[in-house]
C-alpha positions as CSV (number, residue, x, y, z in Angstrom):
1,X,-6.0,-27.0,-4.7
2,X,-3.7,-25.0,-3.1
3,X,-2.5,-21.5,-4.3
4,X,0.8,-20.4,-3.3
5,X,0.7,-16.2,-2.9
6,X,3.5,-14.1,-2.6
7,X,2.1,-11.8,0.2
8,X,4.1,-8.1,-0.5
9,X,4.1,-5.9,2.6
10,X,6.0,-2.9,3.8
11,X,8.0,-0.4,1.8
12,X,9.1,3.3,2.2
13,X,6.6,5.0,3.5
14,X,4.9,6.4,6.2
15,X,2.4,3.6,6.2
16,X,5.0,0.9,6.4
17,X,3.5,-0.7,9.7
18,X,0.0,-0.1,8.9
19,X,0.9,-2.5,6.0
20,X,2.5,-4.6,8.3
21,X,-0.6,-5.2,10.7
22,X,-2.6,-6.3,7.7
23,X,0.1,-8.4,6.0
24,X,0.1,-10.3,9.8
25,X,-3.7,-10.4,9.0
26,X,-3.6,-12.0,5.4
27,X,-0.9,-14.4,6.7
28,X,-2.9,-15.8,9.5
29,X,-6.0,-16.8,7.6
30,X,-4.3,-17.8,4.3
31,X,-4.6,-21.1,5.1
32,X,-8.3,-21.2,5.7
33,X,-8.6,-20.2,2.0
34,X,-6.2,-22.9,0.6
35,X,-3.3,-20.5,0.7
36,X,0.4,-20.9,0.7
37,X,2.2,-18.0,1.4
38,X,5.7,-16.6,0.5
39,X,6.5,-13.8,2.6
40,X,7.9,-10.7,0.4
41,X,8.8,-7.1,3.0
42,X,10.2,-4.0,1.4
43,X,11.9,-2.4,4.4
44,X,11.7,1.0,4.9
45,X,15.2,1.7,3.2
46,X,13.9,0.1,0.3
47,X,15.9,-3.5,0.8
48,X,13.5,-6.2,0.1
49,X,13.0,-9.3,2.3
50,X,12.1,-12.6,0.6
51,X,11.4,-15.6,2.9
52,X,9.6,-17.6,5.7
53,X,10.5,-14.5,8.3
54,X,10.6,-11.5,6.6
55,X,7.4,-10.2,8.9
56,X,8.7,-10.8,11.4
57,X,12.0,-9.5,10.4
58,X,10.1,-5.9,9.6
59,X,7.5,-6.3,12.7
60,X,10.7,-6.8,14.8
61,X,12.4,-3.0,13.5
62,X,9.0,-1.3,12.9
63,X,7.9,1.9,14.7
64,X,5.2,0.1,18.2
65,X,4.3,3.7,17.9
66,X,3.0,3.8,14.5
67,X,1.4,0.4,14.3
68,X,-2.2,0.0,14.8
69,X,-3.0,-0.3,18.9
70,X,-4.8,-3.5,18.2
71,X,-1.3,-4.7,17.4
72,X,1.3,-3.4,18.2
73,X,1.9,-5.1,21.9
74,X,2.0,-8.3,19.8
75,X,4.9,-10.7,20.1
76,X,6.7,-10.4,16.3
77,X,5.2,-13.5,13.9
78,X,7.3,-16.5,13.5
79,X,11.2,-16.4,14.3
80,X,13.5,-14.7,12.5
81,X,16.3,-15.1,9.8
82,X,15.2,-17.3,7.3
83,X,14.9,-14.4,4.9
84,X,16.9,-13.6,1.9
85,X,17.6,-9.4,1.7
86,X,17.9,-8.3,-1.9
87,X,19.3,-4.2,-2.1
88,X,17.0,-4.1,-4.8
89,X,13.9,-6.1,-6.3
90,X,14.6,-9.4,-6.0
91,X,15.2,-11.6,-9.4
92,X,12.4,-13.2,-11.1
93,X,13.4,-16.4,-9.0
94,X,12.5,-15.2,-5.8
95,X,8.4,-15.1,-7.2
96,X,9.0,-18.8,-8.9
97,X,6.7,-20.8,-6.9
98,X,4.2,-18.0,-7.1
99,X,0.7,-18.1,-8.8
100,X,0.2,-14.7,-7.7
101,X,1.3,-11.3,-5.9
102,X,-1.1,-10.1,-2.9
103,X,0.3,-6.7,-2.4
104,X,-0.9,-5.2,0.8
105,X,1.1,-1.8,1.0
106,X,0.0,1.7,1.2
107,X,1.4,4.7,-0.2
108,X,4.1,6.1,-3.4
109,X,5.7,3.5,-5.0
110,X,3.7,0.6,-3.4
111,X,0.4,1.6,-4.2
112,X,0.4,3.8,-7.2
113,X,1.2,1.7,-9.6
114,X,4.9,1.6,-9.6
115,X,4.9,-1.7,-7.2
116,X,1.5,-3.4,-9.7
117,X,3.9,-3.0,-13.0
118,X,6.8,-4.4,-11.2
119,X,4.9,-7.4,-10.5
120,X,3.5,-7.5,-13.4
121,X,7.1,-7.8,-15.1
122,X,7.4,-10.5,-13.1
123,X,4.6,-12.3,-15.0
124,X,2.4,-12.4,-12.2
125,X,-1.5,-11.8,-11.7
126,X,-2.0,-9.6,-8.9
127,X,-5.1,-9.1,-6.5
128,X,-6.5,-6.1,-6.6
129,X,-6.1,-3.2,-8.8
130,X,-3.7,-3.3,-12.0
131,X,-0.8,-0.5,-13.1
132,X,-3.1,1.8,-14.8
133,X,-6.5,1.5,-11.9
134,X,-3.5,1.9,-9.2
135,X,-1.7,4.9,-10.7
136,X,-5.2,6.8,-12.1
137,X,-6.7,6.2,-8.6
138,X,-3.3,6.8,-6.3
139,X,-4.1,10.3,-7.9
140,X,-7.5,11.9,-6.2
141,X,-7.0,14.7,-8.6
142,X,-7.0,12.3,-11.3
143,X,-9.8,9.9,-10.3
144,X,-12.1,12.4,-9.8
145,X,-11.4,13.7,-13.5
146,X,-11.4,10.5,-15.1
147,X,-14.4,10.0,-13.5
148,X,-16.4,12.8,-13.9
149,X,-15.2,12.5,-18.2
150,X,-17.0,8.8,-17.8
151,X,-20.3,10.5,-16.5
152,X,-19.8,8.6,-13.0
153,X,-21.1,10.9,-10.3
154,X,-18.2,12.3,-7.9
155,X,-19.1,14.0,-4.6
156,X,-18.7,18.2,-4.6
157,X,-15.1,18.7,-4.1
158,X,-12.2,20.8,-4.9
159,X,-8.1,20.9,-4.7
160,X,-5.9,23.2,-3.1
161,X,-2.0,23.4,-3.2
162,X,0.2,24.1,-0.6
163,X,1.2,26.9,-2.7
164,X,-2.6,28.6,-2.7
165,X,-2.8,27.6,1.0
166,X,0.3,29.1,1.6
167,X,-0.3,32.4,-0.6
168,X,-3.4,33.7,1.4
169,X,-5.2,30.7,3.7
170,X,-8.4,32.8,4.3
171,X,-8.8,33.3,0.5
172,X,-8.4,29.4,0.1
173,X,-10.8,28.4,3.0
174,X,-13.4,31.2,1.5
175,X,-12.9,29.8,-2.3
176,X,-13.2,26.1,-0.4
177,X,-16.7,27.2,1.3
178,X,-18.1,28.9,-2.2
179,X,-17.8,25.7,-3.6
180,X,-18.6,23.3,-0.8
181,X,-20.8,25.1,1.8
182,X,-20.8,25.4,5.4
183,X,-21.2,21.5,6.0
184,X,-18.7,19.7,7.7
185,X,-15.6,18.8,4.9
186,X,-13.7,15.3,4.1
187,X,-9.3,16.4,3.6
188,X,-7.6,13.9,1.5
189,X,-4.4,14.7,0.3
190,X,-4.3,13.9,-3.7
């Protein structure tokens, strides 16, 4: 039995060709799994690509300086212009032959639930994480509360804001060490 996935890639963010590179991935061994795939870019200005070429549309305008080395002297996938551009989500239409979305994006609006509860308006399972996992854990602030609350064991850690950093930096980094030690430390943004 074959499932048709609509394979979501891109969008407006600085990870937009990291996305890329492992859309390319998904797309090349979806048929090993019994996969059909419908192609579904958001472009970096937000316009959505629906089609057969949409990677290769978005490969084709992408940063080669922000995509991964391991691919970014690689030829563009497929041909280009079979692709319908929407200026906004696409109608419910576009995901009609879809049994579900495979979003592989990275970053706000794509990956923090925003993108999940789209789809999910669209009356579509998605792999991976659902609206509420995707917006609590977008958040590292967030997680790490909802987490500790649950009795789950976190790793030490504390935030700082720009606006502490900025204030006094060698207050912050002595706070930071109080709490952490002298170890090397792990920066994530939240």
């Amino acid at each position: 039995m074959t499932v048709t996935v609509a394979l979501v890639f891109g969008g407006p963010t600085p990870e937009h060709e990291i996305s890329l590179a492992g859309a390319r991935c998904v797309a090349r061994h979806a048929a090993t799994v019994g996969w059909t795939v419908i192609p579904v870019g958001i472009a970096k200005d937000s316009r959505w690509l629906v089609g057969p070429d949409a990677l290769a549309e978005l490969w084709r305008t992408a940063d080669p300086e922000r995509l991964p080395s391991s691919a970014a002297a690689e030829a563009a996938p497929g041909s280009a212009g079979r692709f319908t551009v929407f200026d906004r989500p696409p109608p419910a239409a576009a995901f009609a032959d879809a049994d579900v979305a495979f979003p592989v994006c990275h970053g706000r609006l794509v990956e923090d639930g925003t993108l999940q509860g789209l789809l999910a308006w669209y009356g579509l399972p998605v792999i991976g994480c659902d609206v509420r996992a995707s917006a609590v854990c977008f958040d590292k602030r967030l997680t790490r509360a909802v987490l500790t609350a649950a009795g789950i064991p976190v790793a030490a850690g504390t935030c700082v804001s720009l606006d502490e950093h900025a204030k006094d930096a060698t207050a912050t980094a002595r706070r930071v060490r109080s709490v952490l030690g002298t170890g090397r430390l792990f920066v994530k943004t939240a």
